[in-house]
PAZAPA-4460 file (N, C-alpha, C; in steps of 0.05 Angstrom, whole numbers, plus 32768, in hexadecimal, padded with zeros to 4 digits):
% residues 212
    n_x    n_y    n_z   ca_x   ca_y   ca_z    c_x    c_y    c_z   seq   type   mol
   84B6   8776   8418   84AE   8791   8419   84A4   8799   8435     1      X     A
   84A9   87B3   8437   849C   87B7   845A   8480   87C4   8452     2      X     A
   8464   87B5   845B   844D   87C8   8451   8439   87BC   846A     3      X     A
   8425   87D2   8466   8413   87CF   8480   8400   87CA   846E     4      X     A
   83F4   87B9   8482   83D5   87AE   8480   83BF   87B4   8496     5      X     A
   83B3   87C3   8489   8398   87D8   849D   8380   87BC   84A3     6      X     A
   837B   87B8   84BA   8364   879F   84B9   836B   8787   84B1     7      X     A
   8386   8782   84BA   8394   876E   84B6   838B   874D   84CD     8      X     A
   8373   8756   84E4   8361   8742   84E6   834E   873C   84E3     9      X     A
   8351   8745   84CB   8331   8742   84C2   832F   872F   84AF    10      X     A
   830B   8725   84AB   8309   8719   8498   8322   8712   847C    11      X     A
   8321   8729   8471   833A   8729   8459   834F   8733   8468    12      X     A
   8352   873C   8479   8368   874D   8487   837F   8731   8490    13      X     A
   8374   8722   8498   8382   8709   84A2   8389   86F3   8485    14      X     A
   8380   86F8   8476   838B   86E2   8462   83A1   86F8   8450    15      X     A
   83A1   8707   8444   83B4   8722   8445   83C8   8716   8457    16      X     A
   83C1   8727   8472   83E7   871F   8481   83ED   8704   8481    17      X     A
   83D7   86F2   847E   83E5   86CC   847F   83FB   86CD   8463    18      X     A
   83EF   86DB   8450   83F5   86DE   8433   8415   86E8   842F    19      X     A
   840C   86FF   8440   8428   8717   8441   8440   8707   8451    20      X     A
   843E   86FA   846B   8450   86F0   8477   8459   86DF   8468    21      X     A
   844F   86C5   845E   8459   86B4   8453   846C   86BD   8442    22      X     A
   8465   86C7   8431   847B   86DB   841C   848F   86E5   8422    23      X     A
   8492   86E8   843E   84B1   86FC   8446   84AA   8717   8449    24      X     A
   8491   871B   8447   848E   873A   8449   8492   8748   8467    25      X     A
   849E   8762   8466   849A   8772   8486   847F   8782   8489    26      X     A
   846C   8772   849A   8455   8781   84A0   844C   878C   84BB    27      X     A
   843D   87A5   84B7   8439   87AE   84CD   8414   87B3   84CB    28      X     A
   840C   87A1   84DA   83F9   87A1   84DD   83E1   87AD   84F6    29      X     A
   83D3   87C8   84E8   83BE   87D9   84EF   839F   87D2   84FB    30      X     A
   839F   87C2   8510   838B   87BC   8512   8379   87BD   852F    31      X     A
   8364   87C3   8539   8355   87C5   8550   8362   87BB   8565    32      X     A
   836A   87A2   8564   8376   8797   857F   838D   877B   8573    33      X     A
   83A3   878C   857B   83BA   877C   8572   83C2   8766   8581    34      X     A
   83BB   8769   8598   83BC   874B   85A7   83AE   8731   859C    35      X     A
   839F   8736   858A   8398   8718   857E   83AD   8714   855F    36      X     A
   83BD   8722   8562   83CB   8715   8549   83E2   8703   854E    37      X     A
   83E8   86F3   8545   8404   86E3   855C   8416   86E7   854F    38      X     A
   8426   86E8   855E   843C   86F4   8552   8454   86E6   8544    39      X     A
   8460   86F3   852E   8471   86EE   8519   848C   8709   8517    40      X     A
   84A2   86F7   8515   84B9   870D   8511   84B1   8722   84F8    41      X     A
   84AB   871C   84EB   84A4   8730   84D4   8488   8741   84D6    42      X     A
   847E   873E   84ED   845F   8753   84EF   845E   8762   8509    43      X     A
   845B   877B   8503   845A   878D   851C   8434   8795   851B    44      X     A
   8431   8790   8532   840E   879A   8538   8410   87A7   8547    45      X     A
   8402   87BE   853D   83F8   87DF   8548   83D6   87DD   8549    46      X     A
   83D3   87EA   8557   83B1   87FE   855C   83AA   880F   8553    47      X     A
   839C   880A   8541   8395   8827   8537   837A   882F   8532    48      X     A
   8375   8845   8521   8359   8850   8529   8358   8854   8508    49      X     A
   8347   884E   84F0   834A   885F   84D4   8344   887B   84CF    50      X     A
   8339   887D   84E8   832D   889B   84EA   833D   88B3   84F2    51      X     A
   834C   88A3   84FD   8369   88BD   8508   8380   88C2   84F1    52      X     A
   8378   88D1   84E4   8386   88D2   84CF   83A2   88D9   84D3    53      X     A
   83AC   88ED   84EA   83C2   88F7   84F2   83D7   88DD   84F7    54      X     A
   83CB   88CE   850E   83DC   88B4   8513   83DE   889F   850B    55      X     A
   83CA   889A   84F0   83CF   8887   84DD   83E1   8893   84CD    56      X     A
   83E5   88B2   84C7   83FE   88B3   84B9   8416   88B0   84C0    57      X     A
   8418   88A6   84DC   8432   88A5   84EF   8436   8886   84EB    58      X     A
   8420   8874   84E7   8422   885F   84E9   8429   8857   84CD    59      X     A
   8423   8868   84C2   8429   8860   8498   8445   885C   8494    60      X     A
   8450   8877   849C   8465   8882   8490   8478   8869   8493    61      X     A
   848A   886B   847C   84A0   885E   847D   849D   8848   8471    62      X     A
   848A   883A   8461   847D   882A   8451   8478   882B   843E    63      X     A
   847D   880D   842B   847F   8817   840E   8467   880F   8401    64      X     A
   8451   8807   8415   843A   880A   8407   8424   87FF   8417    65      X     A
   840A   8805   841D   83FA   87FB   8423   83DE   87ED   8422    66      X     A
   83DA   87E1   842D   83C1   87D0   8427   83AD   87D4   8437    67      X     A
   8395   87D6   8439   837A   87DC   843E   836A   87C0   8447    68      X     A
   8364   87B5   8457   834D   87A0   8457   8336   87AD   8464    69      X     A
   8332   87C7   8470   8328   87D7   8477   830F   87D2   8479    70      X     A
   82F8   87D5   8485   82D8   87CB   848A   82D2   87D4   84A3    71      X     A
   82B2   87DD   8492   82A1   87EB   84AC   828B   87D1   84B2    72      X     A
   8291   87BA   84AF   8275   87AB   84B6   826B   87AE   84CF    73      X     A
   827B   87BC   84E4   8279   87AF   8504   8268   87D0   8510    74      X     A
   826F   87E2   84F6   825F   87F9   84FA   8242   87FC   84F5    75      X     A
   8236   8816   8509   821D   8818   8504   8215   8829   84E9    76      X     A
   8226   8832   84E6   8224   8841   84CA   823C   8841   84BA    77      X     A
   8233   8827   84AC   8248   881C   84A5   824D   8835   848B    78      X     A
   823C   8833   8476   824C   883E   845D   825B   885E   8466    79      X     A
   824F   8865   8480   8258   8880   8488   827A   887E   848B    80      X     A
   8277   8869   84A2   8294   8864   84A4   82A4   885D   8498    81      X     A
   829A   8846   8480   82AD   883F   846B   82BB   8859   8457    82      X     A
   82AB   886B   8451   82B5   8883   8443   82BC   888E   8456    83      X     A
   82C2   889C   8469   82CB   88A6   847E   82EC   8896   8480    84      X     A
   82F3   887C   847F   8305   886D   848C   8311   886B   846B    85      X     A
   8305   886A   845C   8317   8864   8440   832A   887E   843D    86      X     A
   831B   8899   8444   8320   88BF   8436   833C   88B7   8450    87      X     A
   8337   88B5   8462   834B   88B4   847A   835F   88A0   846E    88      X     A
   8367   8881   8464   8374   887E   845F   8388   8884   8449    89      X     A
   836C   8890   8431   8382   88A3   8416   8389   88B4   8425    90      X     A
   8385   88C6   842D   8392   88D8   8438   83AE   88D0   8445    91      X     A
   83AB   88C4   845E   83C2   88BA   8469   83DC   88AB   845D    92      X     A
   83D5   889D   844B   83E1   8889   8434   83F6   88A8   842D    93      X     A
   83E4   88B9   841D   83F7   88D7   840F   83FF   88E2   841D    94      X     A
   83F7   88E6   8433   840A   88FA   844C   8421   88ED   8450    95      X     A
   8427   88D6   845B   843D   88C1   8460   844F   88B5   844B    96      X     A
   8443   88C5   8432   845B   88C3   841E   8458   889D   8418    97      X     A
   8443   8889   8420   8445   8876   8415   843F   886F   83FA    98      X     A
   8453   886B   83E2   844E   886A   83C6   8435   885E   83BA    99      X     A
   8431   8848   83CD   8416   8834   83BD   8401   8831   83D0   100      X     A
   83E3   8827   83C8   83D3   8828   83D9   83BE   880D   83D2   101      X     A
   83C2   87FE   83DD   83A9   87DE   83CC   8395   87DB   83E0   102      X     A
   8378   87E0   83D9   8364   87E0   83E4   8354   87C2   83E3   103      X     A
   8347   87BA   83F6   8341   879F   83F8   8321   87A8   83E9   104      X     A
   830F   879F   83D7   82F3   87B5   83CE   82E7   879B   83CD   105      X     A
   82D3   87A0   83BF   82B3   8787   83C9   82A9   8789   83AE   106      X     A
   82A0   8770   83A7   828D   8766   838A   827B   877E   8386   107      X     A
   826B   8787   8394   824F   8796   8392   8253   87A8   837C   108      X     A
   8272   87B5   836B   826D   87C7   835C   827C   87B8   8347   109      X     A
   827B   87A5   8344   8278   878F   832B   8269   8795   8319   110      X     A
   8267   8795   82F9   825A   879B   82ED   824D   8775   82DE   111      X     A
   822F   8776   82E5   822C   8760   82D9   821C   875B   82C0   112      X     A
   821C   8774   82BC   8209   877C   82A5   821B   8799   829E   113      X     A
   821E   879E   8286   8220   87BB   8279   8217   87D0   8284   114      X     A
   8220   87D5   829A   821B   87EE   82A5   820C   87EA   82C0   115      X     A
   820B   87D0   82CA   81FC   87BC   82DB   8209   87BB   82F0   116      X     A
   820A   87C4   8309   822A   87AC   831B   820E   87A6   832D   117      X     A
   821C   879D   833F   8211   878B   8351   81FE   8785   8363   118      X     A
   820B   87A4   8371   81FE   87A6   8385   81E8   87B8   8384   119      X     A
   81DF   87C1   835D   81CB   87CB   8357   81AE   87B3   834D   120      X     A
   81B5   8797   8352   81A8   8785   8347   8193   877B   835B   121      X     A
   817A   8772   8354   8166   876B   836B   8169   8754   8387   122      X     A
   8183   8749   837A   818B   8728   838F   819A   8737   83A0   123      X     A
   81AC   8754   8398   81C8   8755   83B0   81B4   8757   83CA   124      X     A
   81C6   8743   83E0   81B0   8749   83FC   81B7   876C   840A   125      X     A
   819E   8763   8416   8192   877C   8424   81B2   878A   843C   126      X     A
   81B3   877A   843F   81CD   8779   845D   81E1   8781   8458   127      X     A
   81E9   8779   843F   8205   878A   843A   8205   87A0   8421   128      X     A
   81F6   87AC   8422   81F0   87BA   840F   81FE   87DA   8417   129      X     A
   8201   87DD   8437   820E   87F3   8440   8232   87F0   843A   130      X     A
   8235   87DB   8442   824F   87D1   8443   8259   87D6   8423   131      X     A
   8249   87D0   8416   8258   87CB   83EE   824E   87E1   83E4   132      X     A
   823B   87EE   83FA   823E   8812   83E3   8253   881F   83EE   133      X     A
   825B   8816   8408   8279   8825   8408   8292   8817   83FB   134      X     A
   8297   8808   83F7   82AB   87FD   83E8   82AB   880B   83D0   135      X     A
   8285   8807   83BD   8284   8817   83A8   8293   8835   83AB   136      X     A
   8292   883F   83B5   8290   885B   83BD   82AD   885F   83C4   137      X     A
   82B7   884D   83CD   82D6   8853   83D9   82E3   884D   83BD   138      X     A
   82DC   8841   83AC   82E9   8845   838D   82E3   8852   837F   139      X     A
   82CF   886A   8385   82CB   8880   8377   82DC   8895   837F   140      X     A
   82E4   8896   839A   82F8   88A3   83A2   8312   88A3   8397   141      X     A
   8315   8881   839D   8329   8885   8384   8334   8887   836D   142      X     A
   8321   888A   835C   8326   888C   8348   8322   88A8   833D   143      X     A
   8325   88BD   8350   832C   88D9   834B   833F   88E0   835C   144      X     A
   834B   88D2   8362   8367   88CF   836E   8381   88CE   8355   145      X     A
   8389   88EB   8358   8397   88EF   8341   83B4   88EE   834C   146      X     A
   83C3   88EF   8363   83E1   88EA   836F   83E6   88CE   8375   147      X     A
   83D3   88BE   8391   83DC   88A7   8394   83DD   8889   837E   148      X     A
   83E5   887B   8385   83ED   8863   8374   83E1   8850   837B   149      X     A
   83C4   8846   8379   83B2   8834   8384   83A3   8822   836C   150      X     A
   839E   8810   837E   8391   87F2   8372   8381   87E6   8384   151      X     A
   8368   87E2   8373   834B   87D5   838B   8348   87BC   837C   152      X     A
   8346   87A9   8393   8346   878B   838C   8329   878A   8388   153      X     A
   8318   877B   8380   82F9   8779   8388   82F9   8757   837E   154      X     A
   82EF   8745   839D   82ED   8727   839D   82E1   8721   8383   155      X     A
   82D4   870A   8380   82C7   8701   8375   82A0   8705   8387   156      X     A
   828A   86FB   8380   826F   86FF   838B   8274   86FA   83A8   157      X     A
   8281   86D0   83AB   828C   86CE   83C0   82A4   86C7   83C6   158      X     A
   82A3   86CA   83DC   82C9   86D3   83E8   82BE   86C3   83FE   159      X     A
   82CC   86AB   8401   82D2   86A2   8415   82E8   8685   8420   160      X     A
   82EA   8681   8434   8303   8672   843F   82FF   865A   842C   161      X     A
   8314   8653   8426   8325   863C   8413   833D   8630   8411   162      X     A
   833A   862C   83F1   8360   8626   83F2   836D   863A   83E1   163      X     A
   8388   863E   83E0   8395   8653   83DC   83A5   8636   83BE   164      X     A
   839C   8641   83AD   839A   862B   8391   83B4   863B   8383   165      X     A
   83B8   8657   8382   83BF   8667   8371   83BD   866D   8356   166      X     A
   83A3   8661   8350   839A   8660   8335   837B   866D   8332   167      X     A
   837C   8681   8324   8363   8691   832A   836A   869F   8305   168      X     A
   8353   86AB   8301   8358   86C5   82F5   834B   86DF   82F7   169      X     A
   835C   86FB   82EB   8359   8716   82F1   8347   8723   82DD   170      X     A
   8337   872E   82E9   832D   8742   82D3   832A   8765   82DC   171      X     A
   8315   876D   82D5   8316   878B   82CF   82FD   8797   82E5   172      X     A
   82E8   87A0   82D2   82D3   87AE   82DE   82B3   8795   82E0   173      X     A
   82BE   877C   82D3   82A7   876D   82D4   82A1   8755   82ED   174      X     A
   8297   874B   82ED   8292   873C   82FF   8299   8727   82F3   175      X     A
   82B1   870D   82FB   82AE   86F4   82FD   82A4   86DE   82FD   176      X     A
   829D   86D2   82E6   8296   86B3   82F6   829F   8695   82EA   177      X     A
   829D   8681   82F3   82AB   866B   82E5   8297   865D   82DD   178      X     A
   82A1   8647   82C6   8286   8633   82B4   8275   862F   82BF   179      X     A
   826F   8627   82DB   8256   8628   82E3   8243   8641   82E8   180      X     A
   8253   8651   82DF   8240   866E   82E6   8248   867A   8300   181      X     A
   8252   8672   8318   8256   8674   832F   8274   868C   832C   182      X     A
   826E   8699   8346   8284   86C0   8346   828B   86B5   8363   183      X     A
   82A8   86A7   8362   82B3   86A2   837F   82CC   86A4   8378   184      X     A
   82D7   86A1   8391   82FC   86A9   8395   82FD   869F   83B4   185      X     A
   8314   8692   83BD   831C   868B   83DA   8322   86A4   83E7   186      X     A
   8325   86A0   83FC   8332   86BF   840B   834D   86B8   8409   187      X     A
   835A   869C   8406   8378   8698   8409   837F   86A5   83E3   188      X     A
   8370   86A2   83D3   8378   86A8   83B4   8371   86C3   83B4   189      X     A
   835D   86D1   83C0   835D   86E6   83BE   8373   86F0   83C8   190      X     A
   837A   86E7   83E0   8397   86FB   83F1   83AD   86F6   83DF   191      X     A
   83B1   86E4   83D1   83CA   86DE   83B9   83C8   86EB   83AD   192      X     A
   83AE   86FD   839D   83B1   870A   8381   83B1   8724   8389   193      X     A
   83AF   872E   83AA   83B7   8749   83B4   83DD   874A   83B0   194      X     A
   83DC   8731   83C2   83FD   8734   83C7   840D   8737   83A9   195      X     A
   8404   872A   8398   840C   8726   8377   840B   873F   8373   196      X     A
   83FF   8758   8378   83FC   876C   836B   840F   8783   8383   197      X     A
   840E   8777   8399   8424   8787   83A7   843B   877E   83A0   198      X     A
   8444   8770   8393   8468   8768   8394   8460   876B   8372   199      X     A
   8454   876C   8360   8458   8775   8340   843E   8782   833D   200      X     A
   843D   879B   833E   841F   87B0   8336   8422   87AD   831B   201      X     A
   8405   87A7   8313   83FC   87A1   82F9   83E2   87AA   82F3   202      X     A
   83DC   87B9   830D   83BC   87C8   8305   83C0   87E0   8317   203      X     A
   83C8   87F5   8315   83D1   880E   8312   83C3   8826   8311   204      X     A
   83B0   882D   8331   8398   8843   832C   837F   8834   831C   205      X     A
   8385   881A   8320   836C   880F   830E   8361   87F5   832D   206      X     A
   8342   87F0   8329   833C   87DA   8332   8339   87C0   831C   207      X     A
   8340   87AB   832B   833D   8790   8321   832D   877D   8334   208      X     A
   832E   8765   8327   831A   8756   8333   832A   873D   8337   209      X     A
   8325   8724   8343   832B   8705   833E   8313   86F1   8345   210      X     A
   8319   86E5   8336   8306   86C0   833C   830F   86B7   8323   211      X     A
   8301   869B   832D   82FF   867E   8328   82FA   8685   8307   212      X     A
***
């Protein structure tokens, strides 16, 4: 498939395109500074801004779907910019006529209790608390999103580098965890159960979840 990946060196942004290339996919990858990506016949790296909504639609078009790894951590106001950079990418996504839209989202609006998520609980830390009310918040957006065709991944508690096992499972609006009690996922299994859902959509204007 030919699809762009927004923040494609990022944290998740880079296990995504490791993900996507391997597969055969044509990517065109949206990110701050394209000179650190090395290069592959199948990935084109552009510069871009999430905020310029006009020339990210120049950069969309022609794509049959895109992906989001998108993050304000490096900002000073972060949840400002995260809603700011999400409204800019729906937008752009529907201007450019791209059919599908898969957002990379964050544990914090996990529900761990009945009506409980996460990042309303006394342990979530202090530090990222800006960062996961925008994630929260960028899925409230979408989900009054009545034209585009979108799906928000949300990790497990933790997300981080591993092995790419391909054995995980999916859920819904709850939070994950395996027999030991423990809410994790690799970043290499997490970028599998994105790509799984870009080459067969099975959660459809809906968010899902993965882990262990």
């Amino acid at each position: 498939m030919k699809i762009v990946i927004i923040g494609a060196s990022g944290y998740v942004g880079s296990a995504l395109l490791a993900e996507a290339l391997a597969r055969g996919h044509q990517v065109t990858a949206l990110v701050g500074h394209p000179e650190k990506l090395a290069a592959n016949p199948n990935l084109a790296a552009l510069k871009t801004d999430v905020l310029d909504t006009a020339t990210l639609v120049t950069q969309l078009r022609g794509h049959e779907a895109v992906i989001s790894a998108f993050s304000g951590h490096a900002q000073t106001e972060v949840y400002n910019y995260y809603v700011q950079g999400i409204r800019s990418i729906i937008d752009a996504t529907k201007e450019a006529a791209v059919p599908r839209l898969l957002v990379v989202g964050g544990a914090a609006s996990l529900e761990v209790a009945p009506g409980v998520q996460l990042l309303d609980t006394p342990e979530f830390p202090a530090q990222w608390k800006e960062t996961a009310a925008g994630a929260r918040e960028a899925l409230n957006i979408l989900r009054t999103e009545t034209h585009l065709d979108w799906s928000f991944l949300s990790p497990s508690a933790y997300l981080e580098p591993g092995e790419r096992t391909g054995k995980f499972r999916l859920g819904g609006d709850q939070l994950l965890v395996d027999a030991a009690g423990k809410s994790h996922i690799s970043l290499q299994d997490y970028a599998v159960a994105m790509i799984d859902e870009l080459e067969k959509p099975a959660h459809s204007r809906k968010r899902f979840t993965v882990g262990y």
